[in-house]
C-alpha positions in Angstrom: 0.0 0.0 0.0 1.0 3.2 -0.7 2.3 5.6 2.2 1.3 9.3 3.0 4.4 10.8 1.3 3.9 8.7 -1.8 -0.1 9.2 -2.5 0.7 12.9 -1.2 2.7 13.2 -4.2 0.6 12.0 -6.8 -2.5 14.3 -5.5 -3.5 16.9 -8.2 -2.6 20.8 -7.4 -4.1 21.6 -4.0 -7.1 23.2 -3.5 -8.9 22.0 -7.2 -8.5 25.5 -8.6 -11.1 26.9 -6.2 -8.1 29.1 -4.1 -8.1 32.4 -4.6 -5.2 34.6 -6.6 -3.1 35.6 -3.8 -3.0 32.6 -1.9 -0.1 30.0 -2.7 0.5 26.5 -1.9 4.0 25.0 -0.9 5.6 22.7 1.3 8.1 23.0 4.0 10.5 20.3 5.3 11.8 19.7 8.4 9.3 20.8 10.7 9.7 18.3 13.8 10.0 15.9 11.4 6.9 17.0 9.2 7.4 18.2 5.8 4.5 20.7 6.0 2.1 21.7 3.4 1.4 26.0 4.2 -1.0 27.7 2.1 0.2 31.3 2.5 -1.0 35.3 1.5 0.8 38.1 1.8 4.1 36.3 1.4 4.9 38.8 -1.3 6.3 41.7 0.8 9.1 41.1 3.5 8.9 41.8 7.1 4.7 41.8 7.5 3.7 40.5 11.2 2.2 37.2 11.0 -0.4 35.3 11.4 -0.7 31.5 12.0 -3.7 29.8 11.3 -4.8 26.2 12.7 -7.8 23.8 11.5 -10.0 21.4 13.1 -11.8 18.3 12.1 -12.2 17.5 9.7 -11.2 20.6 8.0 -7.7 21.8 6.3 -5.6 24.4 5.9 -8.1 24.9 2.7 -10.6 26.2 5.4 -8.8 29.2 5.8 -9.2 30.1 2.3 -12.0 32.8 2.3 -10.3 35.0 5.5 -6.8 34.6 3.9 -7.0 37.3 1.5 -8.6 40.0 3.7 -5.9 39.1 6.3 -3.1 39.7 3.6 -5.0 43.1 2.3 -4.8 43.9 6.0 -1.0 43.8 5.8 -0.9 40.4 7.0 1.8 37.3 6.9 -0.8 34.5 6.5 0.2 31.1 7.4 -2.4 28.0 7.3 -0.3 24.8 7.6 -2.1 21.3 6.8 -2.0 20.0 10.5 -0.2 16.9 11.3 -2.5 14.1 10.7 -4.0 16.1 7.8 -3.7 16.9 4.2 -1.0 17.5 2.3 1.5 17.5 5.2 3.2 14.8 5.0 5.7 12.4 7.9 3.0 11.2 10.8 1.6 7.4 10.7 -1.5 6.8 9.5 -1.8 3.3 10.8 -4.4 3.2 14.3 -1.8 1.4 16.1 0.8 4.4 15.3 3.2 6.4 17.6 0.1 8.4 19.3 2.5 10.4 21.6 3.6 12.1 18.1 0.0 13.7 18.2 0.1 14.7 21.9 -1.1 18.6 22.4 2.0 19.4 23.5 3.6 17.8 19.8 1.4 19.9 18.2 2.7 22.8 19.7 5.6 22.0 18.7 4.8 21.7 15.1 3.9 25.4 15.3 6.8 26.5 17.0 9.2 24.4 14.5 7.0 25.9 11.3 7.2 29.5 12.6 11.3 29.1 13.2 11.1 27.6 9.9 9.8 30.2 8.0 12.3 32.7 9.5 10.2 34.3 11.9 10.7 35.0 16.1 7.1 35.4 16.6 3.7 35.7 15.3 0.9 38.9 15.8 -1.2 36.0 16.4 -1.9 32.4 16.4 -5.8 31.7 15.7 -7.4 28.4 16.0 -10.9 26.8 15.1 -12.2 23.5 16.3 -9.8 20.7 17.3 -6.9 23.7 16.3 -8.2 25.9 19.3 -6.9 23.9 22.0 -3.6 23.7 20.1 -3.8 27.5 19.8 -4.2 28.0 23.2 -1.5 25.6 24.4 0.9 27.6 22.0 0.5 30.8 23.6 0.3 29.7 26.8 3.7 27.7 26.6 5.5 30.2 24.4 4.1 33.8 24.6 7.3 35.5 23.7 6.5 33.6 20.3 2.5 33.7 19.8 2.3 37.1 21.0 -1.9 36.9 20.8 -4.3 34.0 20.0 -7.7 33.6 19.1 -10.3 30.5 19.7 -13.0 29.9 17.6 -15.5 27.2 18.6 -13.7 25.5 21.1 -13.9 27.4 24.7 -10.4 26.9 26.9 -11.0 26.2 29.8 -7.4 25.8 30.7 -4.9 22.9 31.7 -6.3 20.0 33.5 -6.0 20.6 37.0 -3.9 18.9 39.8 -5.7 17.8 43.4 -5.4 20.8 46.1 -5.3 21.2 49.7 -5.9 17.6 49.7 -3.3 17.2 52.8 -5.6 17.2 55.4 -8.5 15.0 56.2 -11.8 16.2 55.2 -13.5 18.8 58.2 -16.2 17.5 59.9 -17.2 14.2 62.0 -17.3 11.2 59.8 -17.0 13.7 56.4 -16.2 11.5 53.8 -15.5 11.8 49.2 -18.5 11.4 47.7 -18.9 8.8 45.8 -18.1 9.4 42.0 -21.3 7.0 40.6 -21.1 5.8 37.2 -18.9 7.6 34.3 -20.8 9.6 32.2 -20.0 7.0 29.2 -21.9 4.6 31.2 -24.6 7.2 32.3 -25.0 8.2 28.2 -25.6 4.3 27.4 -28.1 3.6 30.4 -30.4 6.4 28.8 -33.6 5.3 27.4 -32.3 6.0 24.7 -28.8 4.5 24.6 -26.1 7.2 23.7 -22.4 7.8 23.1 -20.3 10.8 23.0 -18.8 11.6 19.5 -15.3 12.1 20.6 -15.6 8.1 22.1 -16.8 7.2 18.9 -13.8 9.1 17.0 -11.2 7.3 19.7 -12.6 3.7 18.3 -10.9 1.7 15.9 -13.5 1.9 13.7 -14.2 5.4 13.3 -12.1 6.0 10.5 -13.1 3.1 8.1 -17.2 3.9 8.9 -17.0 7.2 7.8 -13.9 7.3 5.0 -16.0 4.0 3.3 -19.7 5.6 4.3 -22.5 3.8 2.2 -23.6 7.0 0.6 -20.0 7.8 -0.2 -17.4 10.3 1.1 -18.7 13.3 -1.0 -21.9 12.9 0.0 -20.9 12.2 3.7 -18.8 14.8 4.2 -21.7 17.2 2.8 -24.2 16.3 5.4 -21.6 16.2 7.8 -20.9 20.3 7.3 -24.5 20.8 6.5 -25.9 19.3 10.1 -22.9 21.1 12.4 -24.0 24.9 10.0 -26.5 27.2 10.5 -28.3 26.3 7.2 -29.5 22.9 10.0 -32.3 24.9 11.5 -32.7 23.1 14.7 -29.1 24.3 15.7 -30.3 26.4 18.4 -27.5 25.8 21.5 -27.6 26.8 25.1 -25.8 26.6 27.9 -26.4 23.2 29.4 -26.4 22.7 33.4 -24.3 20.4 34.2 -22.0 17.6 32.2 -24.5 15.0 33.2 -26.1 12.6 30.2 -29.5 13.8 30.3 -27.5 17.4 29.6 -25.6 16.3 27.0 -28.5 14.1 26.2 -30.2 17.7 24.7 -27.0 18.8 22.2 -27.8 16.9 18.1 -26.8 13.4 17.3 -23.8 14.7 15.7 -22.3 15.6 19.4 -24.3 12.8 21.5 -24.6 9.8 19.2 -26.9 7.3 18.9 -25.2 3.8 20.9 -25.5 2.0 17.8 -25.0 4.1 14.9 -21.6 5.3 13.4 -20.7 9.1 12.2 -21.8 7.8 8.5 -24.9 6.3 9.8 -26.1 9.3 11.7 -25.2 12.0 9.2 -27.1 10.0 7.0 -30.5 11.2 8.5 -29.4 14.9 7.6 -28.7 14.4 3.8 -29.2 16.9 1.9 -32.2 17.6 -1.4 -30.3 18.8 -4.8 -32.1 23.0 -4.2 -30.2 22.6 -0.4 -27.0 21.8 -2.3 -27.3 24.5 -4.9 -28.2 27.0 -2.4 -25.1 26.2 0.2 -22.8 29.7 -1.4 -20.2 29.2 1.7 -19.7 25.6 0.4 -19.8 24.8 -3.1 -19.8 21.5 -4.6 -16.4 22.6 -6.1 -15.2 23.3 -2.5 -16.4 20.4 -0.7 -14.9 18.0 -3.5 -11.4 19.5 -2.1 -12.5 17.9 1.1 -13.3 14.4 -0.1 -10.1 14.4 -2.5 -7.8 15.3 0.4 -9.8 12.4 3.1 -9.9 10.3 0.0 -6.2 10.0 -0.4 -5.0 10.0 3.2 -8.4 8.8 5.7 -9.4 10.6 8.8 -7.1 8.6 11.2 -4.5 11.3 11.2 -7.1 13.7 12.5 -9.0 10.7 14.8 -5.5 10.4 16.7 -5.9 13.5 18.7 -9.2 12.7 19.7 -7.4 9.2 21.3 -5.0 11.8 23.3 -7.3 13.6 25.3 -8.4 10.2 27.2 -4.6 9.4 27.4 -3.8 9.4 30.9 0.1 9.2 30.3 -1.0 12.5 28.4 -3.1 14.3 30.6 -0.1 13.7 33.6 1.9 15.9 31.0 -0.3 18.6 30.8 -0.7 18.6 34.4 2.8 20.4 34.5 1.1 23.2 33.8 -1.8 23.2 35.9 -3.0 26.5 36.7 -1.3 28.2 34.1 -2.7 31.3 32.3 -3.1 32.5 29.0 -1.7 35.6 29.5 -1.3 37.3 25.7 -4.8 39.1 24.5 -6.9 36.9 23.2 -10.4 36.5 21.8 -13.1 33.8 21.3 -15.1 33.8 18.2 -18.2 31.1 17.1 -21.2 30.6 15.3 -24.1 31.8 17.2 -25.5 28.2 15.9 -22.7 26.8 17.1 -23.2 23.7 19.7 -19.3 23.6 20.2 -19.3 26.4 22.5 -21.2 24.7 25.6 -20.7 20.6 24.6 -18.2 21.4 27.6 -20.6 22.6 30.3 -18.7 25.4 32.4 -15.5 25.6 29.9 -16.7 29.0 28.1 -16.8 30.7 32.0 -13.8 29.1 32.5 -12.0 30.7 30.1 -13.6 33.9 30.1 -13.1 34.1 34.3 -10.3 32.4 34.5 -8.0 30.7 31.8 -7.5 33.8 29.5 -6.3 36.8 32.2 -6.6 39.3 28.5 -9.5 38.2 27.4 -10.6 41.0 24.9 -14.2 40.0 23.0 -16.4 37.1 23.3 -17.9 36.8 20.1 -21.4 35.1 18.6 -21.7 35.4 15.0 -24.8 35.0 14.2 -25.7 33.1 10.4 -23.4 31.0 11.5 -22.8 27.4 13.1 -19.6 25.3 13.7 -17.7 26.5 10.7 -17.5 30.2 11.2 -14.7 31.1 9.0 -16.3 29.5 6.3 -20.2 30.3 6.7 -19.7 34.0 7.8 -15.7 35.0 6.3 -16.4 38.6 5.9 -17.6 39.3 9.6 -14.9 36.7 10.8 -12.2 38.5 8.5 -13.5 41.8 10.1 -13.1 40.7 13.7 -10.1 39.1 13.2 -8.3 42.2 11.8 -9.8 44.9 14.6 -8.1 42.2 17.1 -5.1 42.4 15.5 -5.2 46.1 15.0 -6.4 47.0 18.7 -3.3 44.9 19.9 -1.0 46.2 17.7 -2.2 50.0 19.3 -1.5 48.8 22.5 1.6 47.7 21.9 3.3 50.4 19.5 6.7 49.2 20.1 6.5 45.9 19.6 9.1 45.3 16.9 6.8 43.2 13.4 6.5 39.5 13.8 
């Protein structure tokens, strides 16, 4: 069978023709081992602060495309790698049984860091991410703020490193206080409901994740398509709140695409959503053109690459690392951006407060855009392209001398 690197070079030109003039494709070896696949804008004049852009799942750097240009009109360095586990980028193991350490959060902050010191920069204006690329976004500036000098989340609160027991040296006060006890896990709480349940990112840490969706009866285009199409605005019933608690009847209220069915795969339930032929031709943020990008990329490589990050956050040897760094702020400005539609923003019951009161010390804006669901960037560009650059701009006023990224 073919590897990564070998099927990477045999893909057509990136992007299908559908990028923009402006924005160019390349890759870039020796990136903690990576050869990384950047799209870039505003490349073309020397010395313009930069900005580093990080996708989700299952997205690409391609899902930058429509804020790119704005950003680079802006006067803008834009950077939007291929993630590892993604894409073009080629140098991580496919294979479920693979080196999973290698796609550790604290790995994938060291992909940015090695592709910025690649490129020849000492630091970014900002590091933004959306989805799974969030977390990593945060992590970055969090670790290295001298390098990633602001960041902004999009759809995926932070609610900050997982914490370590405290004041746990003396016995609980009271007569015959005792822990309370911890009852059943809230897998085990979702799959005693009525109506059995799992959590998606279970589902996506399974071994068979990757096959049910890449070889989904009504094939990848078409899976893919519903898969966008249920998790955007244009799915009517996306209308989130705040949920009380991260208990399974909470969770129990968020779509099918979050809190799955026990017995049904991602291909399966995404099936329910699919799309008539007047829904396709009237999706404008997401052509047919575009979303063929998608299922030519996840065609040649599979979503394992993507599914392995999923597998870390349940790692426990993983989650000891991060503990390191419990209590640790993000201390650069930052923002948070979504999709007013967007269900990402409370799946985590408490994390949006979290960040807001206590994660992110700079905290700036808190944004809710409305017309759009999980993919902001995409469904809503020019309002995201329009917050992005007033963020950069307001920092950039606030810290005059600051020599350019």
């Amino acid at each position: 069978m073919a590897t990564i690197t070998e099927r990477a070079n045999k893909a057509p030109p990136y992007g299908n023709g559908t990028l923009a003039a402006g924005i160019r494709s390349r890759s870039v070896s020796s990136v903690n081992g990576l050869t990384v696949h950047v799209l870039e804008s505003g490349y073309e004049t020397p010395g313009r602060p930069a900005v580093l852009l990080l996708h989700g799942f299952p997205e690409l750097a391609y899902s930058w495309r429509k804020i790119m240009p704005p950003l680079a009109a802006a006067g803008y360095h834009v950077i939007a790698p291929d993630r590892r586990g993604f894409g073009r980028t080629t140098g991580w193991d496919d294979s479920y049984d693979g080196d999973l350490d290698s796609f550790s959060t604290l790995n994938m902050a060291l992909d940015a860091l090695a592709l910025v010191f690649a490129l020849g920069l000492r630091s970014v204006a900002a590091v933004v991410g959306h989805d799974a690329g969030s977390p990593v976004a945060a992590w970055c500036s969090l670790l290295r703020p001298d390098v990633f000098r602001s960041v902004v989340m999009m759809s995926a609160p932070f609610a900050g490193p997982p914490a370590l027991p405290f004041n746990t040296a003396e016995p609980a006060h009271g007569p015959g206080a005792t822990e309370a006890p911890s009852g059943a896990d809230i897998d085990t709480q979702l799959a005693g409901l009525r109506r059995p349940r799992k959590y998606y990112m279970r589902y996506f840490c399974t071994r068979v994740a990757n096959a049910n969706m890449l070889n989904a009866p009504q094939g990848l285009h078409a899976f893919l398509r519903a898969y966008y199409h249920y998790k955007s605005a244009d799915w009517k019933l996306n209308k989130p709140f705040p949920l009380e608690a991260r208990t399974a009847d909470e969770l129990a209220k968020m779509p099918t695409y979050y809190v799955m069915d026990l017995d049904l795969g991602m291909a399966e339930t995404v099936a329910r959503e699919m799309l008539s032929a007047a829904e396709v031709a009237a999706c404008h943020w997401l052509t047919e053109d575009e979303i063929s990008v998608y299922d030519t990329e996840y065609g040649r490589t599979g979503f394992q690459g993507g599914l392995q990050a999923y597998r870390c956050i349940y790692d426990s040897k993983q989650i000891a690392e991060l503990r390191l760094f419990s209590d640790r702020t993000v201390d650069v400005p930052s923002c948070f951006i979504a999709g007013e539609s967007d269900w990402g923003v409370y799946q985590t019951p408490g994390a949006a407060e979290k960040m807001r009161d206590r994660a992110c010390t700079r905290m700036v804006g808190f944004y809710l855009v409305g017309g759009a669901g999980h993919w902001v960037q995409q469904e809503q560009a020019e309002e995201v392209s329009a917050l992005l650059i007033q963020f950069l701009h307001d920092q950039t006023r606030r810290a005059p001398n600051h020599a350019p990224a």
